[in-house]
Structure formats: structure tokens, C-alpha cells
C-alpha positions as CSV (number, residue, x, y, z in Angstrom):
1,X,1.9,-17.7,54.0
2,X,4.3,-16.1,56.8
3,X,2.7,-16.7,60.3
4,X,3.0,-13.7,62.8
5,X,2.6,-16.1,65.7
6,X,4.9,-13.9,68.4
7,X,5.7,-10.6,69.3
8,X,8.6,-9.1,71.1
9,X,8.0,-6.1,73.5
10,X,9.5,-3.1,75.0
11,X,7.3,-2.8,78.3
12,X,7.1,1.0,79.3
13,X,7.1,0.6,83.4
14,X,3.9,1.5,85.1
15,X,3.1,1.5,89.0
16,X,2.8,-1.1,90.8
17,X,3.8,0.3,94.5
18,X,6.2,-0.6,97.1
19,X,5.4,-3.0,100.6
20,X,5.9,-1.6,103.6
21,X,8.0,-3.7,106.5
22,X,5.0,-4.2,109.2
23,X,2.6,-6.9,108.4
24,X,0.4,-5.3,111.1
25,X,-0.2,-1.5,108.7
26,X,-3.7,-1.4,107.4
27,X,-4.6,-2.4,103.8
28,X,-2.6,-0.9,100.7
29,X,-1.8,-1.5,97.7
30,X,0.6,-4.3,98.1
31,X,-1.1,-6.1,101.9
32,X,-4.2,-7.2,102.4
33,X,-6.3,-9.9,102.1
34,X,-9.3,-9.6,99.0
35,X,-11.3,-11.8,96.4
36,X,-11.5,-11.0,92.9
37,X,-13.1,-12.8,90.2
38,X,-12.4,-13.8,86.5
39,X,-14.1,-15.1,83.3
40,X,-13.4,-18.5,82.8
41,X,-11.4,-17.6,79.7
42,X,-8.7,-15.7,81.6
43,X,-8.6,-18.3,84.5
44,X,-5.0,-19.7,83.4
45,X,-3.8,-15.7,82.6
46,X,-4.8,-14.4,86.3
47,X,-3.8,-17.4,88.2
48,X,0.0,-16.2,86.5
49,X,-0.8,-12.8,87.5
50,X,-1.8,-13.3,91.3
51,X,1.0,-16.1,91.9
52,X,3.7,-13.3,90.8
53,X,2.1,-10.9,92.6
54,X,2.3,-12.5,96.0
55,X,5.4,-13.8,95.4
56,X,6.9,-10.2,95.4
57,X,4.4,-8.7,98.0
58,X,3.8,-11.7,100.8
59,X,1.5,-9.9,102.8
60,X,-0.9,-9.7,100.0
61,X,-3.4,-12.5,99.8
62,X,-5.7,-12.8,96.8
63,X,-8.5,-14.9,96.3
64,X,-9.9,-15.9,92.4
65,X,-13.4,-17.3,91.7
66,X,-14.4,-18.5,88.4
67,X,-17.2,-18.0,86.5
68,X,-18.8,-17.0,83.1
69,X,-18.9,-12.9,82.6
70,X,-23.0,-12.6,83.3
71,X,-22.2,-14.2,87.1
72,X,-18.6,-12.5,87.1
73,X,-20.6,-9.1,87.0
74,X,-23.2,-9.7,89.5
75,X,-20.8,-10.6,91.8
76,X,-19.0,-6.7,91.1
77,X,-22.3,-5.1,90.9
78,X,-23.7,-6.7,93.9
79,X,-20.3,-5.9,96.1
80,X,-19.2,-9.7,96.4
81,X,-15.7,-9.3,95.1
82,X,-13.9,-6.2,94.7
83,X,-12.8,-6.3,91.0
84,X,-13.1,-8.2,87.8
85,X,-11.9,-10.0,85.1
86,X,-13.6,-9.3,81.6
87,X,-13.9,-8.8,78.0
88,X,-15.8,-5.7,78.4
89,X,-15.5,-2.1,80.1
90,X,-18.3,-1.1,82.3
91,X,-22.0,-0.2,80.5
92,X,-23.4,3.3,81.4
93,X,-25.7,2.0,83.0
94,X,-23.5,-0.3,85.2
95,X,-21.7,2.8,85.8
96,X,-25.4,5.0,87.0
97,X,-25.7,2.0,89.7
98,X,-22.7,2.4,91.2
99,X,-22.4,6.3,91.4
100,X,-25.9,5.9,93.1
101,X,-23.8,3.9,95.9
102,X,-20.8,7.0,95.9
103,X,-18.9,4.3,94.2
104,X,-16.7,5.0,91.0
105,X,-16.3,2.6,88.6
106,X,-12.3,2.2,87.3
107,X,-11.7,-0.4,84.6
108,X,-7.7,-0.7,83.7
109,X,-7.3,-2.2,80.3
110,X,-4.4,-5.3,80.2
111,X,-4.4,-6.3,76.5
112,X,-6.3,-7.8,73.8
113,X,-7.3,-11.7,73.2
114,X,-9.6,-13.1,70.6
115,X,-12.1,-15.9,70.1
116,X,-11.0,-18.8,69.4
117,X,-12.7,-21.6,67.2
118,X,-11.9,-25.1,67.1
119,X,-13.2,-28.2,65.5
120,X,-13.0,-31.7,65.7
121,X,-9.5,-33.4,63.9
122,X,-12.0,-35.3,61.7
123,X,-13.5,-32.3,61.0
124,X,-14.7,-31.8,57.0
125,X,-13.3,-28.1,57.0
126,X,-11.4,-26.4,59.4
127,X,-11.2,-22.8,57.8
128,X,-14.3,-20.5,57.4
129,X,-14.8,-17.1,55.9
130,X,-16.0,-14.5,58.3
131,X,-19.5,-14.8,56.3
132,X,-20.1,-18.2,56.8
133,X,-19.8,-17.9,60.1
134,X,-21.9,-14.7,60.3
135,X,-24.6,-17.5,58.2
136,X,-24.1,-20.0,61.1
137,X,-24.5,-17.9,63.6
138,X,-27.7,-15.9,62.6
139,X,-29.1,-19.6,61.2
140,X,-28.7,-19.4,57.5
141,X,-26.2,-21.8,57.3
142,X,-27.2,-25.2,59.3
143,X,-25.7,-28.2,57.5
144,X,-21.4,-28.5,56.7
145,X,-22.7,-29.1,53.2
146,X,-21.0,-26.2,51.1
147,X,-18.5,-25.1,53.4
148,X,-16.5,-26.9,51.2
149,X,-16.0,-29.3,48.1
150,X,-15.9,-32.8,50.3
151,X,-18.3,-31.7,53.3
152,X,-21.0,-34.0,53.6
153,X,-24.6,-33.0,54.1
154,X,-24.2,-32.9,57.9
155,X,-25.6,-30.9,60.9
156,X,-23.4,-28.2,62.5
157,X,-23.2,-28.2,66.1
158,X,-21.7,-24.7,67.9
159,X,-20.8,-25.0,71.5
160,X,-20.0,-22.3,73.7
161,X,-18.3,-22.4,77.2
162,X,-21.5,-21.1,78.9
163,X,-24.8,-19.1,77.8
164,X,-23.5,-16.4,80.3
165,X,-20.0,-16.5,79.0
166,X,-18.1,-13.2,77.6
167,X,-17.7,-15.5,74.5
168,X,-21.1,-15.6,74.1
169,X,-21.8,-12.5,74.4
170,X,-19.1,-11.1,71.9
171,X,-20.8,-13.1,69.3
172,X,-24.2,-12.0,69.9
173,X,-22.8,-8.4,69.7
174,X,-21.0,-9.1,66.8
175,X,-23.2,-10.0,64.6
176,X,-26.4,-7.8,66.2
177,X,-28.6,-10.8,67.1
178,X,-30.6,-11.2,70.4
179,X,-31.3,-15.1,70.6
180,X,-28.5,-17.8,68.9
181,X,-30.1,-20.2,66.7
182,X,-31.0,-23.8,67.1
183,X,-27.6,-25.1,65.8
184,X,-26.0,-23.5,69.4
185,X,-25.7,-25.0,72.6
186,X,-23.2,-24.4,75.7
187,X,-21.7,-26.4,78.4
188,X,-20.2,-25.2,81.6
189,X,-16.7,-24.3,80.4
190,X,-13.8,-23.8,78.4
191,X,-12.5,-27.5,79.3
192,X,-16.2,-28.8,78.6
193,X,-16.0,-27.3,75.0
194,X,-12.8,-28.5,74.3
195,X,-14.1,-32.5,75.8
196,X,-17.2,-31.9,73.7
197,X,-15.5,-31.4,70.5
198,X,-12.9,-34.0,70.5
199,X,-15.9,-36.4,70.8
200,X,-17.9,-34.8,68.0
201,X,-16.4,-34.4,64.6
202,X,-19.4,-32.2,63.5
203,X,-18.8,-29.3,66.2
204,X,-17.3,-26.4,66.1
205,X,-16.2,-25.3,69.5
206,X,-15.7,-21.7,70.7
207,X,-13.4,-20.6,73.1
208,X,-10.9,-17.8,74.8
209,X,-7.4,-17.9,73.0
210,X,-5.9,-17.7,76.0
211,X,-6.7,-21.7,76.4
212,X,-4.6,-22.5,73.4
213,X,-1.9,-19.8,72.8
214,X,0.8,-20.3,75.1
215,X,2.9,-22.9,73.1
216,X,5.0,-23.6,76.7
217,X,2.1,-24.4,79.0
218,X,1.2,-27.5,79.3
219,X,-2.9,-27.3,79.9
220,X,-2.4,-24.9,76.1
221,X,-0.6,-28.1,74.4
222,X,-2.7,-30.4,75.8
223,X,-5.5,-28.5,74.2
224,X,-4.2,-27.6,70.9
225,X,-3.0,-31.6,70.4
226,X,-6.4,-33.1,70.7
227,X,-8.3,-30.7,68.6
228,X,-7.6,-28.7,65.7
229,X,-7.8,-24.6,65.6
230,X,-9.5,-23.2,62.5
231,X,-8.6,-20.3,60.5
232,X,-10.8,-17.5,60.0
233,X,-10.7,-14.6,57.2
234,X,-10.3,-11.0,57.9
235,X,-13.8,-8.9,58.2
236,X,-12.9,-6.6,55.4
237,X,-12.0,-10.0,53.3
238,X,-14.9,-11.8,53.9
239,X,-14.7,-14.5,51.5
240,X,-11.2,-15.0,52.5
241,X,-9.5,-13.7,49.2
242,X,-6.5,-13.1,50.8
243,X,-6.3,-16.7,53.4
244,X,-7.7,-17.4,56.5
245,X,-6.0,-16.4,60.2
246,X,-5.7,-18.0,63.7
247,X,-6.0,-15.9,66.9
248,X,-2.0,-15.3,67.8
249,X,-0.2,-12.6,68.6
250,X,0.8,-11.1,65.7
251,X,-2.7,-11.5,63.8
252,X,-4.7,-10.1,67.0
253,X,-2.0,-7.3,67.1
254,X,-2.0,-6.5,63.3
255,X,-5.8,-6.5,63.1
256,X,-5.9,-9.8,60.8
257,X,-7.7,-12.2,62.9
258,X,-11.2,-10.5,63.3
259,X,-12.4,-12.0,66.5
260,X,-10.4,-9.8,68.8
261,X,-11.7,-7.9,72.0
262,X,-9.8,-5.8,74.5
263,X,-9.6,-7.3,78.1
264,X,-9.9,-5.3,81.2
265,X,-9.6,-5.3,85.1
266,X,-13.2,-3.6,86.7
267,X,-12.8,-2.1,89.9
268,X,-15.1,-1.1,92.5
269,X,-12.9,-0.3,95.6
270,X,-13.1,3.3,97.3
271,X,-10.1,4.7,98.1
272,X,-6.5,3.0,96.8
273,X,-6.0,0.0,98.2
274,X,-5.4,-4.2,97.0
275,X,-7.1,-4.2,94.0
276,X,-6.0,-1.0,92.8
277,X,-2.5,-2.4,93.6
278,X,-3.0,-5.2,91.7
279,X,-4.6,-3.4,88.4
280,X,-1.5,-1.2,88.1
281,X,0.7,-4.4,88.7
282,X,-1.0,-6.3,85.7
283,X,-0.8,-3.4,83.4
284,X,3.2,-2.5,84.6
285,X,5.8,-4.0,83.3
286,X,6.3,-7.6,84.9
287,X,2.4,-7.9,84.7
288,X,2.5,-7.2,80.9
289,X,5.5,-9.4,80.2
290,X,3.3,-12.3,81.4
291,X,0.6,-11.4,79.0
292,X,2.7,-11.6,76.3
293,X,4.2,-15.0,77.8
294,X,0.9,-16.1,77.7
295,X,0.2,-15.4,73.8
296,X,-1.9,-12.4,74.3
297,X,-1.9,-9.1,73.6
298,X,-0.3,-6.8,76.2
299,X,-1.9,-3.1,76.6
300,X,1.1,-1.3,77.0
301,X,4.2,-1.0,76.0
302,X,6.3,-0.6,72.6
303,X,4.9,-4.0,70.4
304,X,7.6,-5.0,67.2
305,X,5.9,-7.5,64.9
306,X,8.6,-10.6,63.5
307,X,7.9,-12.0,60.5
308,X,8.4,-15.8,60.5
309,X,8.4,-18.5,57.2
């Protein structure tokens, strides 16, 4: 089967705003001092993002915090950072609560990831259909017995990176379920899940791509060598008829790999300032290139797809 693993990229330039020479001028869009915080799956991706960024605008100073999605929003919401990191745009309703404060809500879209799913290197299977996992996941499918021809008659164990986690949310949405059943658990991180199922050759662990998909960062190979990432089958080929895909590049940008989400910056600032400086930084041309660097998706820009054998 050809792999589209990696895709080449004409970035169309966007804004990202010019420093001015006295370190004593109020706060822009390139000074300033503000914290901003990041779903645990974009962690690597954003620590890129802000290192470049302050490299090229040094009176800039940004601060990243960590955390699963749920407490990544309540921290926006509740005016403890000024913008956001997640695999969502802004609800309505989320949108009602701040208009109510005279703030407006501005979400900038970087690029698209996907879910990654990753098992154990003794694993007995390390491909599914999407329908077998839409059976695990709303608890018709419980034991690895009949996943395929040599799977014993063993429990599945799902671990997610945290019950609050953007990952775990995308999966309840996906398949329209409000509680996960008893085969699920969750730890307190990507790293976690990737510990957990090195140890346990009946897991299946679930994770942001963005872990695993940059085949020149260390952390990524690191990953990817101690477990083993499993194929999944397109949505519209559900019992994998035409072969099973793995969340890179050219299968999120193609539409193959059916565990793909867009990924955006939330802002809450008033006025133009830091974070809107940032935003327009990520989704400009040097911001994007990193995205792509990194084995994701990038929003903008003129995308060619290379086949390779």
C-alpha cells in the first residue's frame, strides 16, 4: 500500500506584526508579558511555537500551563489565562458568557491533528475497523477475542490521557455516548498512556498524534519505538475493505484516517494585543511551517500530497 506520510507546503504569509525599538511602549502584539494555556496533546507543538516567537520578538514573554481541555477552558472562561490551546472552537453557549462580560470570543484555526491509538508490541492485533472500535467504545465489544483469527479470549483495557482530556471528549462526541464503558479508564497524561501501555499488552492507548508524528524529534521516537501505532479504517469503509490508516500527514490531509479534528487558538483579550500577536504568528507562515515540521496539519497555505512506495 503507498503511505502518504508527508506533505510539502506553499505557506501563503499571514500577519504576524512588527516590534517596536522601546522595551518601555505599552503592550502589543509582539511585547508583553502573558500566560496562555494548552491541552496536554499540543504541549510539544506550542512549546515550538512560543520558543520561535520570542526568539524573533524578545520583549515578548509567554507563559504555557498544561492541562487537559475541561481545566484548559475554565481557566479561559474564568479569565486566568488569556488564550487557549484546543481541539474545539468555542460552544454558543461559551460564547453567551463572555458577551455578558463585553468580551468577544476569537478562535484562529492552526491545523488539523488526529487521534492517535496505540497498543502494546505484544499486542494480539494492532489494526481495527472503525466499527470495532465504535463496539469497544459503546461496550459491545469487551474481550480481544474476534478482533482477529489468533486473539485470545482476553479483556480490553482503553486508557485515555485524562477524563477531562480533548481526547476524551472527541470520542464521546464521536460516537454520541454520554458515559464510556467499563473497559475505559484514564491516567494523567499523554506520557502516562504511553508508560501504561508498554506495561500492558492488552491496552489500547489513546493519544494526540502530535506525540508520535514528528519522525525528527526525539520525545516522538522515543514514543513510537516502545509501542506500536495501530491502523484504523476509513468511516465510510468500516470494515476496512480497502486497509487500515495511521494518523500522518497525508491520511489526515486526504480524509483517510477518520480520527481527525481541527485545532484552534481561543482568545479572550479586548483590544489587539500579545495574544492576538501570537494567534496570527501561529497561523502565518513561519508558525505554519512548524506545524507541518511537527507532522500535523497546517491551516493555511497551498498543501501538495507526495506519494511514497
Amino acid at each position: 500500500m503507498n503511505n502518504l506520510k508527508y506533505l510539502f507546503l506553499a505557506i501563503i504569509p499571514a500577519i504576524a506584526g512588527c516590534g517596536a525599538s522601546d522595551a518601555l511602549q505599552e503592550e502589543s502584539t509582539t511585547r508583553g508579558s502573558i500566560r496562555i494555556a494548552t491541552d496536554d496533546s499540543y504541549t510539544r507543538l506550542i512549546d515550538t511555537e512560543v520558543a520561535t516567537f520570542e526568539s524573533l520578538y524578545k520583549y515578548a514573554t509567554i507563559s504555557v500551563t498544561e492541562a487537559p481541555e475541561g481545566e484548559v477552558m475554565d481557566l479561559l472562561l474564568n479569565d486566568s489565562v488569556r488564550a487557549v490551546v484546543v481541539s474545539r472552537d468555542f460552544t454558543e453557549q461559551e460564547k453567551s458568557m463572555l458577551e455578558s462580560k463585553k468580551v468577544i470570543a476569537k478562535s484562529t484555526k492552526i491545523c488539523t491533528d488526529g487521534l492517535a491509538f496505540v497498543v502494546n508490541k505484544q499486542a494480539p492485533d494492532s489494526n481495527f475497523s472503525f466499527n470495532e472500535l465504535k463496539d469497544i467504545f459503546t461496550g459491545n465489544r469487551t474481550s480481544w477475542n474476534g478482533l482477529c483469527e489468533t486473539c485470545p479470549e482476553k479483556p480490553i483495557v482503553v486508557v485515555f490521557d485524562h477524563p477531562k482530556s480533548g481526547n476524551a471528549r472527541y470520542i464521546r462526541q464521536t460516537f454520541n455516548i454520554d458515559t464510556f464503558p467499563a473497559v475505559c479508564s484514564a491516567v494523567k497524561s499523554n506520557q502516562e498512556v504511553i508508560e501504561y501501555v508498554e506495561s500492558h499488552p492488552e491496552a489500547i492507548g489513546i493519544i494526540g498524534s502530535n506525540w508520535i508524528s514528528d519522525p525528527d524529534d526525539s520525545v516522538s521516537g522515543d514514543f513510537i519505538s516502545r509501542v506500536r501505532l495501530a491502523g484504523v479504517s476509513s468511516e465510510n469503509d468500516p470494515e476496512a475493505v480497502l486497509g487500515y490508516h495511521q494518523p500522518y500527514q497525508g491520511y489526515l490531509a486526504d480524509n483517510s484516517y477518520p480520527f481527525r479534528r481541527e485545532v484552534f487558538i481561543l482568545n479572550r483579550e479586548l483590544g489587539t494585543r500579545l495574544a492576538t500577536g501570537f494567534s496570527s504568528f501561529v497561523a502565518g507562515d513561519k508558525g505554519q511551517r512548524i506545524i507541518l515540521k511537527a507532522g500535523l496539519v497546517p491551516a493555511y497555505g497551498v498543501i501538495r500530497l507526495v506519494e511514497t512506495n
